[in-house]
HTML snippet that shows the backbone in 3Dmol.js (N, CA, C, O; Angstrom):
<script src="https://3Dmol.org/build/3Dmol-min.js"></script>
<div id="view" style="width:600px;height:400px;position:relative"></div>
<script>
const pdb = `
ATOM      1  N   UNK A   1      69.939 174.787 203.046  1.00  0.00           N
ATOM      2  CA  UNK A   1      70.993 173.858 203.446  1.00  0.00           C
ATOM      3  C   UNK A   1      72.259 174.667 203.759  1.00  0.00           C
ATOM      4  O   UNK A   1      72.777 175.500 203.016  1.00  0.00           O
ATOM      5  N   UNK A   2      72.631 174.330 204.846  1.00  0.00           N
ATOM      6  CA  UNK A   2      73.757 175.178 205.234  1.00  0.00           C
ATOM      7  C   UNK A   2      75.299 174.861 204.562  1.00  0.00           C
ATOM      8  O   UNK A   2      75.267 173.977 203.706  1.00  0.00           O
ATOM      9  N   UNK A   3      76.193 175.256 204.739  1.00  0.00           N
ATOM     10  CA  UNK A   3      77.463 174.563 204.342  1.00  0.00           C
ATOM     11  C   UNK A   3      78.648 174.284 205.469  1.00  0.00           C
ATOM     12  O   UNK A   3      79.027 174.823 206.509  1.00  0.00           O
ATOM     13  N   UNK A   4      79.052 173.014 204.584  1.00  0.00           N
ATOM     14  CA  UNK A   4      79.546 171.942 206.086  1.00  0.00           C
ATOM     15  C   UNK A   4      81.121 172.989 206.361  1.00  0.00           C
ATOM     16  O   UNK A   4      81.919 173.048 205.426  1.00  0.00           O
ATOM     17  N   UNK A   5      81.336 173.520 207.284  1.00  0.00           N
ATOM     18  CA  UNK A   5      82.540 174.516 207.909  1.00  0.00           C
ATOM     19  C   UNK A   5      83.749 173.586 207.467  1.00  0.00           C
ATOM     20  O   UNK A   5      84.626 174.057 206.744  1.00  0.00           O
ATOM     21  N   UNK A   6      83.816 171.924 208.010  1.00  0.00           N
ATOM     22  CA  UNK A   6      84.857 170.967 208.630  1.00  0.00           C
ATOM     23  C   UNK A   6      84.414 169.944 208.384  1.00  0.00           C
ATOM     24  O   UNK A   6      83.201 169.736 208.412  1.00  0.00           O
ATOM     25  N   UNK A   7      85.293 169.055 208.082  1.00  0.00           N
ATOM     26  CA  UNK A   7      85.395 167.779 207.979  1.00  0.00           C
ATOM     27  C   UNK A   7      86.455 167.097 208.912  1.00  0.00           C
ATOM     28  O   UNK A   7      87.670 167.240 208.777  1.00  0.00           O
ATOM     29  N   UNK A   8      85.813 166.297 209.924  1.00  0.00           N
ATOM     30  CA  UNK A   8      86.958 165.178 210.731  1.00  0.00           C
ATOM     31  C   UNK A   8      87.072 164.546 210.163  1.00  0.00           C
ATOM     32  O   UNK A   8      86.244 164.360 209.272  1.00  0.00           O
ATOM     33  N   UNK A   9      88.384 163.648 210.319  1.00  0.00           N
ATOM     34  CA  UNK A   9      88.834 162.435 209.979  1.00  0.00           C
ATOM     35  C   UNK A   9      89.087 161.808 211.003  1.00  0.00           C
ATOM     36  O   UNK A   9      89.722 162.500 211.800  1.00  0.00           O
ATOM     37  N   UNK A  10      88.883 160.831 211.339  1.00  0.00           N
ATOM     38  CA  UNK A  10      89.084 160.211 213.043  1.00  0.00           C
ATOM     39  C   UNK A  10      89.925 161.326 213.834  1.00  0.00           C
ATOM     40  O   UNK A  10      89.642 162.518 213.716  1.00  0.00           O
ATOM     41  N   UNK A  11      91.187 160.783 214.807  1.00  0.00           N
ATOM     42  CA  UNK A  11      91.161 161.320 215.905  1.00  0.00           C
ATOM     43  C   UNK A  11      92.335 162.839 215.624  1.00  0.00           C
ATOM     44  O   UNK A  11      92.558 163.688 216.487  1.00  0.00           O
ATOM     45  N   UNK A  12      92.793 162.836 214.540  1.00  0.00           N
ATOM     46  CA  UNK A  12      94.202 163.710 214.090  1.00  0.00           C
ATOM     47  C   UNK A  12      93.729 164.786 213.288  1.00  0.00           C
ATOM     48  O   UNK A  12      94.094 165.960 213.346  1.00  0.00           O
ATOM     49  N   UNK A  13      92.424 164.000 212.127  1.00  0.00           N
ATOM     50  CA  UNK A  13      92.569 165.394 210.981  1.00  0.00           C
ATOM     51  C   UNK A  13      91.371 166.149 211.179  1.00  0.00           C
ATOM     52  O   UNK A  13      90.342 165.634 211.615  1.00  0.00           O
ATOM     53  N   UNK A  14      91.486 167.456 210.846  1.00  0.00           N
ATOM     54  CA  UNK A  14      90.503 168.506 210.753  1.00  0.00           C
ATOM     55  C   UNK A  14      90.688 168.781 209.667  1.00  0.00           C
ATOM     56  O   UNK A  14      91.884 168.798 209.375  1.00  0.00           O
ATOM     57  N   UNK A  15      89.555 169.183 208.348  1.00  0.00           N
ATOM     58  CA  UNK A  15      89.887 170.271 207.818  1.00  0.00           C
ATOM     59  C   UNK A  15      89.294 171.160 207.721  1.00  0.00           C
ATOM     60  O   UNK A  15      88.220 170.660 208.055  1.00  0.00           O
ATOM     61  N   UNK A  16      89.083 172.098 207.535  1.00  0.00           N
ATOM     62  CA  UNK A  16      88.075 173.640 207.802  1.00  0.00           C
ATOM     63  C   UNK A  16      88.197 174.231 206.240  1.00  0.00           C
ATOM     64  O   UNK A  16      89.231 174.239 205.573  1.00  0.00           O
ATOM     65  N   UNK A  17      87.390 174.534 205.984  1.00  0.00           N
ATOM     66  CA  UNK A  17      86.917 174.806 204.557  1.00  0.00           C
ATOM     67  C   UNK A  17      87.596 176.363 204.474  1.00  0.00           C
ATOM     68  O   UNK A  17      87.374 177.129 205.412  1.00  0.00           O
ATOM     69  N   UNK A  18      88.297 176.741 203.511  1.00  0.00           N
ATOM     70  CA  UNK A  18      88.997 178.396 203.039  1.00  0.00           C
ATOM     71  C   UNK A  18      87.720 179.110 203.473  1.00  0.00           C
ATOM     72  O   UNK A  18      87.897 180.165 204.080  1.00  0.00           O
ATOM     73  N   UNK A  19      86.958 178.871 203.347  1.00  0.00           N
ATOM     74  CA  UNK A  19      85.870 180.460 203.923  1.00  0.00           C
ATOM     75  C   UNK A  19      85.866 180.716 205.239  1.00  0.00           C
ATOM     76  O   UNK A  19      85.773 181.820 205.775  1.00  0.00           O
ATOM     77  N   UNK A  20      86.003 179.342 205.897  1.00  0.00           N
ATOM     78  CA  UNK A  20      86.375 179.301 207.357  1.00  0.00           C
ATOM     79  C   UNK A  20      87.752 180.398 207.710  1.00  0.00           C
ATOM     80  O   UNK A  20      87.808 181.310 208.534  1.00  0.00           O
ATOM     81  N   UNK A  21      88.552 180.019 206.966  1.00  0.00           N
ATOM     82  CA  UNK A  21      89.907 181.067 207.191  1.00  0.00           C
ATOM     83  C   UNK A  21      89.550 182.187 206.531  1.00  0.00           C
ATOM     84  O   UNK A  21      89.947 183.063 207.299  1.00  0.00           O
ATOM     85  N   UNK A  22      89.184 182.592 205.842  1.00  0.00           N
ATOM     86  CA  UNK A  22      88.682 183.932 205.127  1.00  0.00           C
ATOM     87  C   UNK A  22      88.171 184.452 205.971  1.00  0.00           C
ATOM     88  O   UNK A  22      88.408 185.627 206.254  1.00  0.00           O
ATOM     89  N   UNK A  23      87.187 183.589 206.706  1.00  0.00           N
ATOM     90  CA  UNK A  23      86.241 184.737 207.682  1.00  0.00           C
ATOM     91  C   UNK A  23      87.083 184.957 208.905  1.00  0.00           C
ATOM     92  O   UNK A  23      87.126 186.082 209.403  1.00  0.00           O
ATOM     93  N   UNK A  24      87.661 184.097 209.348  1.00  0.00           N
ATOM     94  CA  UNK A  24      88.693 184.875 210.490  1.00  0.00           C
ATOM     95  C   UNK A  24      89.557 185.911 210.131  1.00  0.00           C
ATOM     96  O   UNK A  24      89.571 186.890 210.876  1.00  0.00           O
ATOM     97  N   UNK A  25      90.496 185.904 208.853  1.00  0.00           N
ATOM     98  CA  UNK A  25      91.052 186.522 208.821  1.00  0.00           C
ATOM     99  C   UNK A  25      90.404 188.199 208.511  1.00  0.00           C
ATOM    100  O   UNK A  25      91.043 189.237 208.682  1.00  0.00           O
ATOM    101  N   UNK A  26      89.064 188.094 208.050  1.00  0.00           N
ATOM    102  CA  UNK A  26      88.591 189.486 207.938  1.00  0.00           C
ATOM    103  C   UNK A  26      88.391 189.892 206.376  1.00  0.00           C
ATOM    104  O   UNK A  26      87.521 189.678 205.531  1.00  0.00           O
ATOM    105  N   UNK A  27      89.319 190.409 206.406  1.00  0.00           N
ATOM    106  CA  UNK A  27      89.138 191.490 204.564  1.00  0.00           C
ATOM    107  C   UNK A  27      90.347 190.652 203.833  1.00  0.00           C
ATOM    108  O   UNK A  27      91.166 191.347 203.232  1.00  0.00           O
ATOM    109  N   UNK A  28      90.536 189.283 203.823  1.00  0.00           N
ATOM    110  CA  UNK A  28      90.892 189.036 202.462  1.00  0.00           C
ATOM    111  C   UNK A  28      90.533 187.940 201.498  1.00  0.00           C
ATOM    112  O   UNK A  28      89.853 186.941 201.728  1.00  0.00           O
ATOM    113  N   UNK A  29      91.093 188.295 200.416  1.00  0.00           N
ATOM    114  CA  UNK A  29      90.140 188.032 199.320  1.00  0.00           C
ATOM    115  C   UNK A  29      90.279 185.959 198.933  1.00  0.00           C
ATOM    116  O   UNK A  29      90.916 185.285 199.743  1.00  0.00           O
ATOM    117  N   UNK A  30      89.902 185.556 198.218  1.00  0.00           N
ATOM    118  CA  UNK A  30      89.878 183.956 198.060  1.00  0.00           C
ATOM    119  C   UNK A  30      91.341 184.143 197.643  1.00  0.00           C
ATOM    120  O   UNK A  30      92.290 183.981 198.410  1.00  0.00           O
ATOM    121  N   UNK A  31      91.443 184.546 196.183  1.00  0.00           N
ATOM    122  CA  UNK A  31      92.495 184.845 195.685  1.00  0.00           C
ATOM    123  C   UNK A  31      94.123 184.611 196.570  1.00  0.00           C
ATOM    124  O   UNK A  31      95.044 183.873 196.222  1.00  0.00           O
ATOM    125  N   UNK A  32      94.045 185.577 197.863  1.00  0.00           N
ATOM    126  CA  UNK A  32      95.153 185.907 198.555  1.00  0.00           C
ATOM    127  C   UNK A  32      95.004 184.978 199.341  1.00  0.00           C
ATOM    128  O   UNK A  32      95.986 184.743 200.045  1.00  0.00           O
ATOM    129  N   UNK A  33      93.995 184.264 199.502  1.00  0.00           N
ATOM    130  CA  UNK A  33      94.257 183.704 200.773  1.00  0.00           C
ATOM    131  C   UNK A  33      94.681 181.995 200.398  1.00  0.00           C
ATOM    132  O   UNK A  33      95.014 181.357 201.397  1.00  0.00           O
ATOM    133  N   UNK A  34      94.693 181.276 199.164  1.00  0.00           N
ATOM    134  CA  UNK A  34      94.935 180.692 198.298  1.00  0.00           C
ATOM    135  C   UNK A  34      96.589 181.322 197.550  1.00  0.00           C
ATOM    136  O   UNK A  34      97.482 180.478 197.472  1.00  0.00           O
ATOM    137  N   UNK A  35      96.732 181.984 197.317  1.00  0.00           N
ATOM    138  CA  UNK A  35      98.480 182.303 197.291  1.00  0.00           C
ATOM    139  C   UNK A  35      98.924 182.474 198.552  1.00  0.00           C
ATOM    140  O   UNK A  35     100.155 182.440 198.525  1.00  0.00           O
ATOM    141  N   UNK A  36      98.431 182.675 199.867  1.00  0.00           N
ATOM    142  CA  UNK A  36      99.148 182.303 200.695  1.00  0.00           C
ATOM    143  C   UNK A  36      99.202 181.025 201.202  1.00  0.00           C
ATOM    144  O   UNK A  36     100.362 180.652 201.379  1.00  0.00           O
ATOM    145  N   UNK A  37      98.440 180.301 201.470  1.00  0.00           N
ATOM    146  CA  UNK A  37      98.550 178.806 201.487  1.00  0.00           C
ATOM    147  C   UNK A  37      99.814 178.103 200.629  1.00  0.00           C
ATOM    148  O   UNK A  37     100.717 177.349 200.994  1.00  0.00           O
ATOM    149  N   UNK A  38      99.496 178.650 199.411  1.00  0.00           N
ATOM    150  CA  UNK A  38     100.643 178.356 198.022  1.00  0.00           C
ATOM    151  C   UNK A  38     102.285 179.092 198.606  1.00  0.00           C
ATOM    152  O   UNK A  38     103.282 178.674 198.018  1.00  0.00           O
ATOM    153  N   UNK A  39     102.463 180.016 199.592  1.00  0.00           N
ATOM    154  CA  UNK A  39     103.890 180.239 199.874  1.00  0.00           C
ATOM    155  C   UNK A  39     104.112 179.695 200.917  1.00  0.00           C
ATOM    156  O   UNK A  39     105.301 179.399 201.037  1.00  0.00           O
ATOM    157  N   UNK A  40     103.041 179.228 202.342  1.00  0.00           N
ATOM    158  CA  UNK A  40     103.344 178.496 203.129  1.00  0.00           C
ATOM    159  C   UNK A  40     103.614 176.937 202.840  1.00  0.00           C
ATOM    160  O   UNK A  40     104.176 176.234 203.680  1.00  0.00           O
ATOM    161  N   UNK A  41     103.083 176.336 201.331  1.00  0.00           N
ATOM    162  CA  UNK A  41     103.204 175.111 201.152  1.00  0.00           C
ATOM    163  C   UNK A  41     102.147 174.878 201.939  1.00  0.00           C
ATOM    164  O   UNK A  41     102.525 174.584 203.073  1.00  0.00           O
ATOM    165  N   UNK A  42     101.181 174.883 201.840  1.00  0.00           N
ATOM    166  CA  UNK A  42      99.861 173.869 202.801  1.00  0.00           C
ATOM    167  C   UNK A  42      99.482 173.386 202.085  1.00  0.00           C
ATOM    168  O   UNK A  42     100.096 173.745 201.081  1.00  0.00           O
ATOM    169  N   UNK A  43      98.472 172.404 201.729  1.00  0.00           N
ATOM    170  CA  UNK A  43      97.849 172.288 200.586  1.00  0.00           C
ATOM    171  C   UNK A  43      95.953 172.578 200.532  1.00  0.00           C
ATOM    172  O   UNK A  43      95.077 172.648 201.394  1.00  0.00           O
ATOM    173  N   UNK A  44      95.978 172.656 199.418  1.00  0.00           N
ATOM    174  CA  UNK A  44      94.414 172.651 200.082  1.00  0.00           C
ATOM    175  C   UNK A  44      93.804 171.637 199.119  1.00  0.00           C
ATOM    176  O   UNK A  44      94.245 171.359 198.004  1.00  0.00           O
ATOM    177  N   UNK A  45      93.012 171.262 199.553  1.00  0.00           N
ATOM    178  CA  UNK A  45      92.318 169.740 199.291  1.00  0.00           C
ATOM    179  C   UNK A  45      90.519 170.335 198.451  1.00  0.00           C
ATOM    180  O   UNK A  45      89.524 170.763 199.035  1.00  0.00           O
ATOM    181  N   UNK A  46      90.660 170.194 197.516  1.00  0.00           N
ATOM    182  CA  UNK A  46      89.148 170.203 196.935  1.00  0.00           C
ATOM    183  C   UNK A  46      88.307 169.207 196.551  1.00  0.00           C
ATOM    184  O   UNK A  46      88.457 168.554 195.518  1.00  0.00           O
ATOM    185  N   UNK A  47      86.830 168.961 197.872  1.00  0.00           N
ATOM    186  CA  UNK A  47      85.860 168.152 197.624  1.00  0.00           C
ATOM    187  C   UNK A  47      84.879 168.585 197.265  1.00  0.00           C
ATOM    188  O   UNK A  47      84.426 169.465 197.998  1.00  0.00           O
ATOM    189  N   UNK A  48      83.965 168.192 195.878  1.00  0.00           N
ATOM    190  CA  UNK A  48      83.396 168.889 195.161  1.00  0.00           C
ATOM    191  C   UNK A  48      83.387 170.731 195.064  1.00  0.00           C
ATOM    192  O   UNK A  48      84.293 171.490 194.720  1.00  0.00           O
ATOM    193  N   UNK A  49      82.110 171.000 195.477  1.00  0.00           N
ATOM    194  CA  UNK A  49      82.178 172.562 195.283  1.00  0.00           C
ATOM    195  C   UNK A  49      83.224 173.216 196.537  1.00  0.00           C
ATOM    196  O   UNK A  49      83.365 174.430 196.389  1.00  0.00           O
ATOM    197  N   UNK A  50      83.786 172.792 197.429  1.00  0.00           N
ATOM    198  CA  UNK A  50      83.972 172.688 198.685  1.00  0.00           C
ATOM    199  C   UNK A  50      85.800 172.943 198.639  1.00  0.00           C
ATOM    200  O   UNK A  50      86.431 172.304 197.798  1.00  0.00           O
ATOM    201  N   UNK A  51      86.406 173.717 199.408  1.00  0.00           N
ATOM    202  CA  UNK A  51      88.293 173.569 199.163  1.00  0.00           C
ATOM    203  C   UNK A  51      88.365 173.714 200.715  1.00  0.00           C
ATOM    204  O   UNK A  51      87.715 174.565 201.322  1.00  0.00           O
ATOM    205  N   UNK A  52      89.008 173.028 201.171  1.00  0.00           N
ATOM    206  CA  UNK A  52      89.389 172.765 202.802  1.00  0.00           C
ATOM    207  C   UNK A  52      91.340 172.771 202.969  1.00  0.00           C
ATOM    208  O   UNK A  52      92.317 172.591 202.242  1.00  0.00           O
ATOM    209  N   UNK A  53      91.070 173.068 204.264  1.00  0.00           N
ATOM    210  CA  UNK A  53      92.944 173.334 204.464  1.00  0.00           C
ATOM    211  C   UNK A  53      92.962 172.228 205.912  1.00  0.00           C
ATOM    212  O   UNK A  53      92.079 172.142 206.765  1.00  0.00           O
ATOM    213  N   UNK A  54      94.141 171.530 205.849  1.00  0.00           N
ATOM    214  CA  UNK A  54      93.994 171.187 207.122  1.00  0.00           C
ATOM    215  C   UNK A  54      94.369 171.256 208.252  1.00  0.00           C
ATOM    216  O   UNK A  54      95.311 170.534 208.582  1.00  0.00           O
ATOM    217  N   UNK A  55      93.803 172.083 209.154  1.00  0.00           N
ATOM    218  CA  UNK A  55      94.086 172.736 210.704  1.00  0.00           C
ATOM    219  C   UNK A  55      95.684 173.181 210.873  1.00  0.00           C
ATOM    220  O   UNK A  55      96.328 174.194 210.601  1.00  0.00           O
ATOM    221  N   UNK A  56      96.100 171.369 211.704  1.00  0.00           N
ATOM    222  CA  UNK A  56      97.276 171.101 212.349  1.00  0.00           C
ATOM    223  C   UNK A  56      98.556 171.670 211.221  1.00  0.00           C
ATOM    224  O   UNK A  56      99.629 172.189 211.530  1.00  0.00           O
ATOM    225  N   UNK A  57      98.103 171.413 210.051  1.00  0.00           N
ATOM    226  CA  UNK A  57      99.520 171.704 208.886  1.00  0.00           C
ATOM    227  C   UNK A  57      99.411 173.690 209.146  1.00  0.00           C
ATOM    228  O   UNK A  57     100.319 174.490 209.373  1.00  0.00           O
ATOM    229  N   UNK A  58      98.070 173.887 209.003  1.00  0.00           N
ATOM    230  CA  UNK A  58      98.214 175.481 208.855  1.00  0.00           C
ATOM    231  C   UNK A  58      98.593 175.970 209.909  1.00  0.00           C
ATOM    232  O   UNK A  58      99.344 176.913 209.659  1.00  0.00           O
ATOM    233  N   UNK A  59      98.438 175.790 211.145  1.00  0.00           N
ATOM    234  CA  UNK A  59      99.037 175.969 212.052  1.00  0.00           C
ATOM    235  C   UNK A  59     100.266 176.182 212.541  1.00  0.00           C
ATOM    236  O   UNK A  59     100.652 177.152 213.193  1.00  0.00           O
ATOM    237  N   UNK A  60     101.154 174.778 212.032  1.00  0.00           N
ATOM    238  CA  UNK A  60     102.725 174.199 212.004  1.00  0.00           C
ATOM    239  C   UNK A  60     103.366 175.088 211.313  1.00  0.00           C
ATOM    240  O   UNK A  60     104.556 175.312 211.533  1.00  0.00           O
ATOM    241  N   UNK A  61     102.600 175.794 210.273  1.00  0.00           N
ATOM    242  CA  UNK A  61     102.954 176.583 208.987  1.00  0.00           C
ATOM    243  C   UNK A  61     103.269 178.281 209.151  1.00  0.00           C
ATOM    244  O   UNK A  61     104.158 179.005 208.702  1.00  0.00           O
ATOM    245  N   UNK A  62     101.977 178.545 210.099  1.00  0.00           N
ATOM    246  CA  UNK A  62     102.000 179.738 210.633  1.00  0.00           C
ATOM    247  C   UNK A  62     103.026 179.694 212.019  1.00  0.00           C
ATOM    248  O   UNK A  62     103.755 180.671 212.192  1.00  0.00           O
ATOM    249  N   UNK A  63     103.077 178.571 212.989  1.00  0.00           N
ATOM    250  CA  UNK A  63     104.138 178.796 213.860  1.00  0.00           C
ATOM    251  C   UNK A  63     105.641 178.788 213.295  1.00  0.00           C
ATOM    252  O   UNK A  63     106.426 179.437 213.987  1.00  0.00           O
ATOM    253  N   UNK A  64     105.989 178.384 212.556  1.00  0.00           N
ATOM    254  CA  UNK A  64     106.776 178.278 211.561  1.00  0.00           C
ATOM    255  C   UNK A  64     107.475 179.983 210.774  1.00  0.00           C
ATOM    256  O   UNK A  64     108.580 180.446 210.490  1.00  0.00           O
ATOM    257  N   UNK A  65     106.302 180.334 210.714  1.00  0.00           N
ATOM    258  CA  UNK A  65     106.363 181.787 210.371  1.00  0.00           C
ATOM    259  C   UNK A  65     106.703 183.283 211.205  1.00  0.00           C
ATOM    260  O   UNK A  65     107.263 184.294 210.781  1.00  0.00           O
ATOM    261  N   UNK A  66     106.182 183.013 212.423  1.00  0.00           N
ATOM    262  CA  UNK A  66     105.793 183.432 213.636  1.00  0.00           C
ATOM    263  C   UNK A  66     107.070 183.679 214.471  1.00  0.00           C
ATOM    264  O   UNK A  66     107.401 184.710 215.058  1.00  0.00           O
ATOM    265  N   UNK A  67     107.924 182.091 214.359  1.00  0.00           N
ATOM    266  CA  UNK A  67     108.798 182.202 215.464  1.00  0.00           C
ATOM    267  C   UNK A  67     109.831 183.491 215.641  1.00  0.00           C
ATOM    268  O   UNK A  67     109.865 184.453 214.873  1.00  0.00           O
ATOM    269  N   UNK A  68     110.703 183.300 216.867  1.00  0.00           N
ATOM    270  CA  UNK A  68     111.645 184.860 216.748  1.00  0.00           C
ATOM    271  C   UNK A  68     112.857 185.052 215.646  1.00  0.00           C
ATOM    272  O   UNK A  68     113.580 184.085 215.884  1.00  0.00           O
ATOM    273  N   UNK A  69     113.199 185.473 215.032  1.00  0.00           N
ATOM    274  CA  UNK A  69     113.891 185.731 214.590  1.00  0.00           C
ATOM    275  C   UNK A  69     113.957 185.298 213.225  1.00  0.00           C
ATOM    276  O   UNK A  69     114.977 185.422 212.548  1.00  0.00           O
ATOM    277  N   UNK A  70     112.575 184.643 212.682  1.00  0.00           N
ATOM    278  CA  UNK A  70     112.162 184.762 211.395  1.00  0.00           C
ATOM    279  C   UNK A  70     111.921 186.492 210.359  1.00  0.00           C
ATOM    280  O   UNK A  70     111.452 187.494 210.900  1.00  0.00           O
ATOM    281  N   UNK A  71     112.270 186.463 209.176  1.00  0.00           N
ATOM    282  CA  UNK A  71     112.218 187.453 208.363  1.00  0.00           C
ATOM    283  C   UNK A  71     110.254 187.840 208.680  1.00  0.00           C
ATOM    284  O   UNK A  71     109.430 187.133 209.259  1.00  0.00           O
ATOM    285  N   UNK A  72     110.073 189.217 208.022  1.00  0.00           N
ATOM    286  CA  UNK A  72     108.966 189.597 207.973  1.00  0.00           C
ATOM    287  C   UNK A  72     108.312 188.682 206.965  1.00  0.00           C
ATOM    288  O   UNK A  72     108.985 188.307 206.006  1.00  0.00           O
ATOM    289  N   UNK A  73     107.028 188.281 207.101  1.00  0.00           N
ATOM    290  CA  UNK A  73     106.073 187.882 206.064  1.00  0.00           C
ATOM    291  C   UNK A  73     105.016 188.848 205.282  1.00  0.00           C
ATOM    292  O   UNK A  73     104.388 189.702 205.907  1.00  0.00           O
ATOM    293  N   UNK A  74     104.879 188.687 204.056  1.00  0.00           N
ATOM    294  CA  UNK A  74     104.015 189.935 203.717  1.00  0.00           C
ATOM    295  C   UNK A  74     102.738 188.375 202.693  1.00  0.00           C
ATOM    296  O   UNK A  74     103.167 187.634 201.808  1.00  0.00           O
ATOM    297  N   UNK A  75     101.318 188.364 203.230  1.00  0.00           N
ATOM    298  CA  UNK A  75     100.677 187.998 202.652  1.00  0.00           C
ATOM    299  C   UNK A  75     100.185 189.130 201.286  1.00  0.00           C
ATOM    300  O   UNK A  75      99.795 190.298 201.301  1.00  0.00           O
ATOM    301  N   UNK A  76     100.389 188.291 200.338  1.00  0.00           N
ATOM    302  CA  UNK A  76      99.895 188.649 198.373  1.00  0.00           C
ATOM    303  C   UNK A  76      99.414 189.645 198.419  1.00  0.00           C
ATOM    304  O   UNK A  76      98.634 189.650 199.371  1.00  0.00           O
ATOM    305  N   UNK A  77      99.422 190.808 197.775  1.00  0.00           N
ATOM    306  CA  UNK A  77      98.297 191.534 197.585  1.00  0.00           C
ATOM    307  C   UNK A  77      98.078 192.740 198.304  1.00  0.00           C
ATOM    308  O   UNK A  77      97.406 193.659 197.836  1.00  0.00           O
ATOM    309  N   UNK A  78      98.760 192.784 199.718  1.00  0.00           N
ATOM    310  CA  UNK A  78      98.821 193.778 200.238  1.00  0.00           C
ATOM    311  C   UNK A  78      99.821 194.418 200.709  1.00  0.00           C
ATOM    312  O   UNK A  78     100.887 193.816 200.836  1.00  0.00           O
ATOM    313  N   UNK A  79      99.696 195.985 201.131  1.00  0.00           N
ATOM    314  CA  UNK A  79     100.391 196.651 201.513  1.00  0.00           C
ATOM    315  C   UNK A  79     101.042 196.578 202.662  1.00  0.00           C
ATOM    316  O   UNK A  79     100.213 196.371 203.548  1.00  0.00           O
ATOM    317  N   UNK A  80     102.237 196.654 203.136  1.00  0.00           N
ATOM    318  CA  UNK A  80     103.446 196.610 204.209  1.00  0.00           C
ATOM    319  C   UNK A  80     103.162 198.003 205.006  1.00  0.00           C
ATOM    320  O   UNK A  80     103.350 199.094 204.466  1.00  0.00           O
ATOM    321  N   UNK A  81     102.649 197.849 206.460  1.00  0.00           N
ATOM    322  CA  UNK A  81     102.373 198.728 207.102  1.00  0.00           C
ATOM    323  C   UNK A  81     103.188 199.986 207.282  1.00  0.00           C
ATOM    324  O   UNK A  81     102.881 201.170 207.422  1.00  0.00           O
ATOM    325  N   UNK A  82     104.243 199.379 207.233  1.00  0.00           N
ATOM    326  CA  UNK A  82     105.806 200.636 207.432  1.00  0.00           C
ATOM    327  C   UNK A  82     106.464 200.443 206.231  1.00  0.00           C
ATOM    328  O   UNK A  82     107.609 200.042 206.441  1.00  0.00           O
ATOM    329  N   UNK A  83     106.292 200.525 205.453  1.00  0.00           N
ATOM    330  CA  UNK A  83     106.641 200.557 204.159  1.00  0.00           C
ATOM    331  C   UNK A  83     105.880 201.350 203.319  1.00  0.00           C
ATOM    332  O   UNK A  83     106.266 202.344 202.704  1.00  0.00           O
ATOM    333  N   UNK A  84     104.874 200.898 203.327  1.00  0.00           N
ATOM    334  CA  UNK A  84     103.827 200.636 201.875  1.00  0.00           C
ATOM    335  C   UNK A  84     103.924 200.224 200.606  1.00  0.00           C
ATOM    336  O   UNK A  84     103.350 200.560 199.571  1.00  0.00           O
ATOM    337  N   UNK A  85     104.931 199.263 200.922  1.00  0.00           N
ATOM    338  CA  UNK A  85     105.277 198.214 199.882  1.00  0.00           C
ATOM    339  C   UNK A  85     104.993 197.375 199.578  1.00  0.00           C
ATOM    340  O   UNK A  85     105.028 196.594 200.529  1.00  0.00           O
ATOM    341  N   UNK A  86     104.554 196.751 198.406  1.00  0.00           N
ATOM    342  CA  UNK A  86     103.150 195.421 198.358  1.00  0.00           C
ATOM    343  C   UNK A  86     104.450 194.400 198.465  1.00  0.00           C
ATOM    344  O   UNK A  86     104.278 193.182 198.488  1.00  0.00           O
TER     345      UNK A  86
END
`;
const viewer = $3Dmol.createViewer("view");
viewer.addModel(pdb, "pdb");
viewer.setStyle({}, {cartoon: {color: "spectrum"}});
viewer.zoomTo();
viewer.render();
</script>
């Protein structure tokens, strides 16, 4: 049995399950990727064995982050490229 990626909600909500974002993002860990959610304020929603984020908020959250003349962001846990400052 495979495991469900997403859950729709009619025509607005997505949510995509944290492994879904884990695996895009590459090498990081549940841990970090769950304290970052926790500094963007997203929430994440847990159905049974299952923790989902939802799309449009993470998105809003990361453009939010992104825009010009916002401070640097450093996700949990890791090292600052020109720095090497966690």
């Amino acid at each position: 049995m495979s495991e469900q990626f997403y859950i729709g909600l009619g025509s607005g909500i997505k949510l995509l399950s944290e492994d879904w974002y884990i695996k895009e993002f590459g090498n990081i860990s549940k841990k970090a990727f769950r304290s970052f959610c926790r500094a963007l304020k997203v929430p994440i929603v847990e159905i049974g064995k299952v923790s989902y984020v939802e799309m449009n908020s993470f998105q809003i959250a990361m453009k939010a982050i992104t825009r010009v003349g916002e401070e640097d962001f450093f996700v949990s846990g890791y090292l600052s490229v020109s720095s090497g400052k966690k």
